[in-house]
C-alpha positions in Angstrom: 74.9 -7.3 -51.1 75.4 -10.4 -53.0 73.0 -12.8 -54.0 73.0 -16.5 -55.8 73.0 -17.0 -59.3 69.3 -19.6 -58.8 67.4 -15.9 -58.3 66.2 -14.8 -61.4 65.4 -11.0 -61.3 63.8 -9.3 -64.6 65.9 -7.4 -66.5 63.8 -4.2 -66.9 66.6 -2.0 -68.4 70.3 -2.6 -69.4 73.0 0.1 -68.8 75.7 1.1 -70.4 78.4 -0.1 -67.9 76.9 -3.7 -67.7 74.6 -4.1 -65.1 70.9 -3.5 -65.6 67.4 -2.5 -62.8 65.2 -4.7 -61.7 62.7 -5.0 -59.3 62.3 -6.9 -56.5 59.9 -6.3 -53.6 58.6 -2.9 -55.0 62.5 -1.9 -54.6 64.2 -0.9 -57.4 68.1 -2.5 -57.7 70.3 -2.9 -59.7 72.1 -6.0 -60.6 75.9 -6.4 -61.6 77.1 -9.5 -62.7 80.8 -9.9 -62.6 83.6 -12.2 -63.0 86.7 -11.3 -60.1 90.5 -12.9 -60.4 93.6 -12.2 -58.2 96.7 -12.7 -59.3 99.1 -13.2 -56.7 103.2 -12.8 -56.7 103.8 -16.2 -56.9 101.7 -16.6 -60.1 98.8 -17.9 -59.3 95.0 -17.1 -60.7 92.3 -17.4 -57.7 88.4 -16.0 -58.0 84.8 -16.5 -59.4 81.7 -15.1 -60.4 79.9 -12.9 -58.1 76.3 -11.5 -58.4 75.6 -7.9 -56.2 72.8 -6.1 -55.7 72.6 -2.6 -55.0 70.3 0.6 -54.5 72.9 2.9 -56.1 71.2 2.8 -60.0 73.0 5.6 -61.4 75.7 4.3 -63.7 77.2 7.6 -64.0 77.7 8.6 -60.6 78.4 4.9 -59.8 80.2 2.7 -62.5 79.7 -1.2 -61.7 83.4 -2.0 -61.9 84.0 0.7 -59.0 81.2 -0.7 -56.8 82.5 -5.0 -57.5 86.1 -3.3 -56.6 84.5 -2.3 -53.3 82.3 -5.2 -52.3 85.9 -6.5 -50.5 85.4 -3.9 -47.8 82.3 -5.2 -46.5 84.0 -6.8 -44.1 85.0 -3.5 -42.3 81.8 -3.7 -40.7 83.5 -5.8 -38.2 86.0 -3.1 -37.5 83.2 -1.0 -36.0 82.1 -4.0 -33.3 85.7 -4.2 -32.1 85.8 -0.2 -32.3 82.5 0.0 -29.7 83.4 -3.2 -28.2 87.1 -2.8 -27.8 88.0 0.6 -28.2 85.5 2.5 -26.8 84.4 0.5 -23.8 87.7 -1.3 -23.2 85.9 -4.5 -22.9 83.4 -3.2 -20.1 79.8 -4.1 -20.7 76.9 -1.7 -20.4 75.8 -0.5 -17.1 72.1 -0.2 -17.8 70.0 -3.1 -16.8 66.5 -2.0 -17.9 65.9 -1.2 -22.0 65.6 2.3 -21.8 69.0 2.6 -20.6 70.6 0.3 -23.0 69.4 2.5 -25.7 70.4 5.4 -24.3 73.7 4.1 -23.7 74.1 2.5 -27.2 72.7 5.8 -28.9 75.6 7.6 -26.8 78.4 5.3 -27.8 77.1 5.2 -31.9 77.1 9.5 -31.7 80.5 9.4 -30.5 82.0 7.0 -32.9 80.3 8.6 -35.4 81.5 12.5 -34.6 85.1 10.7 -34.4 84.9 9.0 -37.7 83.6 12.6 -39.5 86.5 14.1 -37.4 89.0 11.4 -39.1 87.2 12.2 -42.5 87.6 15.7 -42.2 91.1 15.3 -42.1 91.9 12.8 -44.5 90.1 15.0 -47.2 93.3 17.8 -46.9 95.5 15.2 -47.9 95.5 14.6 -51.2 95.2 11.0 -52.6 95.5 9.3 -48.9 93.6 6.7 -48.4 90.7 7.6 -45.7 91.5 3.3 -44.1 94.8 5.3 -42.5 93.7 7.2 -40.4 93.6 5.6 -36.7 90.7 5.4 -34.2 92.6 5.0 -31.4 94.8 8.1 -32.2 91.7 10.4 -33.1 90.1 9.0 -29.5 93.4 10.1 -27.5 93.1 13.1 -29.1 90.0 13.9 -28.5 90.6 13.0 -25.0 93.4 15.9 -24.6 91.4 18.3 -25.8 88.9 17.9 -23.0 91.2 18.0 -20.8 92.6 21.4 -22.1 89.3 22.2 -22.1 88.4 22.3 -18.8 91.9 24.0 -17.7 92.8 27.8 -17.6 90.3 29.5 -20.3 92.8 31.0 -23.4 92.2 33.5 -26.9 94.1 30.9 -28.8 95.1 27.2 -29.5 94.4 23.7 -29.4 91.4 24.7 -26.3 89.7 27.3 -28.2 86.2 25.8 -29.6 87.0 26.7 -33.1 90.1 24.7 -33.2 89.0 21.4 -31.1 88.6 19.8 -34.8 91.9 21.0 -36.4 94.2 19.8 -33.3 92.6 16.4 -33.7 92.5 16.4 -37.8 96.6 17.5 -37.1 97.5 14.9 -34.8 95.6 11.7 -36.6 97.8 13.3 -40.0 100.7 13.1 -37.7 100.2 9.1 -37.1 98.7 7.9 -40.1 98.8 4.5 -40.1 100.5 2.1 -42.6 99.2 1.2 -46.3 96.9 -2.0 -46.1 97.8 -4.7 -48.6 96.2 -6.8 -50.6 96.6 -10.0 -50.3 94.3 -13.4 -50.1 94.5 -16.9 -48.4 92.5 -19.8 -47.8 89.3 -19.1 -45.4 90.2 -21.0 -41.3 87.8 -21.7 -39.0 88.9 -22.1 -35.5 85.3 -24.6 -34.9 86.8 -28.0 -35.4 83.4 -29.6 -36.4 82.8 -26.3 -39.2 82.1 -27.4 -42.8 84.0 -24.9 -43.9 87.4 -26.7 -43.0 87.3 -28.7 -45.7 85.8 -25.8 -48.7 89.4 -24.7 -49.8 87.6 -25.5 -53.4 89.8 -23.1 -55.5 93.3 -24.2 -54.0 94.2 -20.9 -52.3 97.4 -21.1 -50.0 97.1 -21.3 -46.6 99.5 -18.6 -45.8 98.6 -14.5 -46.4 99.8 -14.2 -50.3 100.4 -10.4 -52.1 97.9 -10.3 -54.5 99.7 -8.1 -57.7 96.6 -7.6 -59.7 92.8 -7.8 -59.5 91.2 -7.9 -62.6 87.3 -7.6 -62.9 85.1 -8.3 -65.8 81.2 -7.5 -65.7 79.4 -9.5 -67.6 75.9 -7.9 -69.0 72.9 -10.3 -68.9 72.0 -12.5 -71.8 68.4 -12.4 -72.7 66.4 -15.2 -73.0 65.6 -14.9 -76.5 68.6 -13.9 -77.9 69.4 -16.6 -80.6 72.4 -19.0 -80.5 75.5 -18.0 -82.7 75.0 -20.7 -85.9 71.5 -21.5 -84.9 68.7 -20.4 -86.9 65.7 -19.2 -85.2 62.1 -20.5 -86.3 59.1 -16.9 -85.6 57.6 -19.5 -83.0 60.5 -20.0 -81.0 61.3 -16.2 -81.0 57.9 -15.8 -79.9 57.8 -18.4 -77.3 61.2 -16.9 -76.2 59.9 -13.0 -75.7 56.7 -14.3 -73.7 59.0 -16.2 -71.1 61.8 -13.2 -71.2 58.3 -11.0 -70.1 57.3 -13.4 -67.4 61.1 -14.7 -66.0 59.8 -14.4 -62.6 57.2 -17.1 -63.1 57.3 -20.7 -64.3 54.8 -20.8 -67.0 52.4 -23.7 -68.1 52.4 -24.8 -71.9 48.6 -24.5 -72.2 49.4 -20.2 -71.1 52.4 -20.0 -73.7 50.2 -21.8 -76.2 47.4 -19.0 -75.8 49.5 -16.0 -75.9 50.8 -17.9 -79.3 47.2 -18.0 -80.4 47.4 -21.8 -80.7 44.6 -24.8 -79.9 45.0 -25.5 -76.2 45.4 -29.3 -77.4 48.8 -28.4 -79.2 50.0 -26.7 -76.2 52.6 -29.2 -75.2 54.5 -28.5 -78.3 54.9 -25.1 -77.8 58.0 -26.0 -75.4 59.7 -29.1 -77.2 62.1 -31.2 -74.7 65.2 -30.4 -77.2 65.1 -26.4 -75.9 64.4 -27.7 -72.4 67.3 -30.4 -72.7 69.6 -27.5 -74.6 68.9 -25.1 -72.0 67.2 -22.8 -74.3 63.9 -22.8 -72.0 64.5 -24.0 -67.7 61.7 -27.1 -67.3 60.5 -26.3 -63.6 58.0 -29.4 -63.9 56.2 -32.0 -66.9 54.6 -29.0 -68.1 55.9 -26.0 -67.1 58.7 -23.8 -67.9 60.7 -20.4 -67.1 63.3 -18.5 -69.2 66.9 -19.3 -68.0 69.2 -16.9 -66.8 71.8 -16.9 -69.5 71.8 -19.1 -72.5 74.6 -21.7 -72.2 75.8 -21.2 -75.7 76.7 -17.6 -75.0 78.6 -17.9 -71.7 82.1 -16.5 -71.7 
């Protein structure tokens, strides 16, 4: 899921690919920060910055540039409420009218989507580099119709009715009707709500009509701890100091009278253990007078 770039989540380990675990909740996530820009045929550069979080932590088995390359899909979630909705029911709605029934009828409808989507799986997997989005729902749900209806005819040894072979006639027909390659391609975001406020948010200039996107090029961007000095700037033992105690507290604003007793120092020189130039440079977030939080990245190191 994504999240905004105001959240502040501990950096409790970095990774190899980029992205680093935190914490949040008592869950352990991990965090990839990454910069996304399409390129489209007609030349021009569209994107942003995008924060995700995930429960997947293993870089190995999951590299962060494979899961931002996927975090597109997520609207394919749709697909499955017009699949139930549309495909399934044929726009009927559900006959129960008390709540047991419901469920029943909505646990019934999931476990047959479900057995058809592992049946379309099944057969995508013995062809070789197909791409699973391909195969069509409605073609593995007539299929699966026929092959009730050869059920229940004259019992035979062999073929498309035999138990053992319901899954390959309807692997065989959905390979038979694969459906076209989807393409990539971008415009700008239309609300049909006249009153939205998202008709006016085309911030980045996309066009309005669907545009081939040639290339997608994705950068992840590891996190810049708070104390890490400033190229040409020379850090003073206090301010490293003061830096490391708000790096190990980033998920709370901090009072100058604490950082000025975990720096050993008189609580009457505690407002001088944050001076306003590192709050004004960015080097240390002011959340009030007299208290203050590490910042997420240090300005001088942004890309």
């Amino acid at each position: 899921m994504r999240t905004t770039s105001v959240r502040r989540p501990p950096v409790l380990a970095l990774l190899p690919d980029g992205s680093y675990l935190t914490r949040i909740g008592g869950l352990s996530l991990r965090v990839i920060e990454a910069e996304i820009r399409s390129r489209t045929a007609g030349g021009g550069v569209f994107g942003g910055t995008y924060r995700l979080l995930t429960t997947l932590t293993d870089h190995r088995t999951d590299p962060a540039a494979h899961l931002v390359r996927l975090d597109h899909e997520r609207w394919e979630i749709e697909i499955i409420y017009l699949a139930l909705r549309h495909t399934l029911l044929k726009g009927r709605v559900l006959r129960s009218k008390d709540p047991g029934g419901f469920i029943q009828e909505m646990w019934g409808l999931l476990t047959l989507y479900q057995a058809l989507r592992s049946v379309m799986v099944t057969a995508m997997e013995t062809a070789s580099s197909c791409d699973p989005d391909r195969a069509g729902l409605t073609i593995t749900l007539e299929a699966a119709r026929d092959t009730v209806v050869i059920s229940v005819g004259p019992a035979q040894d062999a073929g498309p009715g035999s138990c053992s072979d319901l899954v390959g006639f309807i692997g065989a027909r959905v390979l038979q009707a694969l459906l076209p390659g989807r393409r990539m391609r971008l415009s700008t975001r239309i609300v049909k709500c006249g009153t939205s406020r998202y008709n006016n948010g085309n911030r980045d200039g996309r066009p309005r009509d669907s545009t081939p996107i040639t290339v997608i090029e994705i950068t992840v961007h590891p996190p810049v701890l708070p104390y890490t000095p400033a190229p040409g700037r020379a850090p003073s033992g206090r301010w490293d100091k003061v830096c490391q105690i708000l790096a190990a507290n980033s998920n709370e604003a901090m009072h100058t009278r604490e950082i000025a007793q975990h720096l050993g120092l008189a609580t009457t020189g505690a407002p001088s253990a944050v001076s306003p130039r590192n709050s004004a440079t960015g080097l240390a977030t002011a959340v009030s007078s007299a208290r203050h939080r590490a910042p997420t990245r240090s300005p001088s190191l942004r890309p």
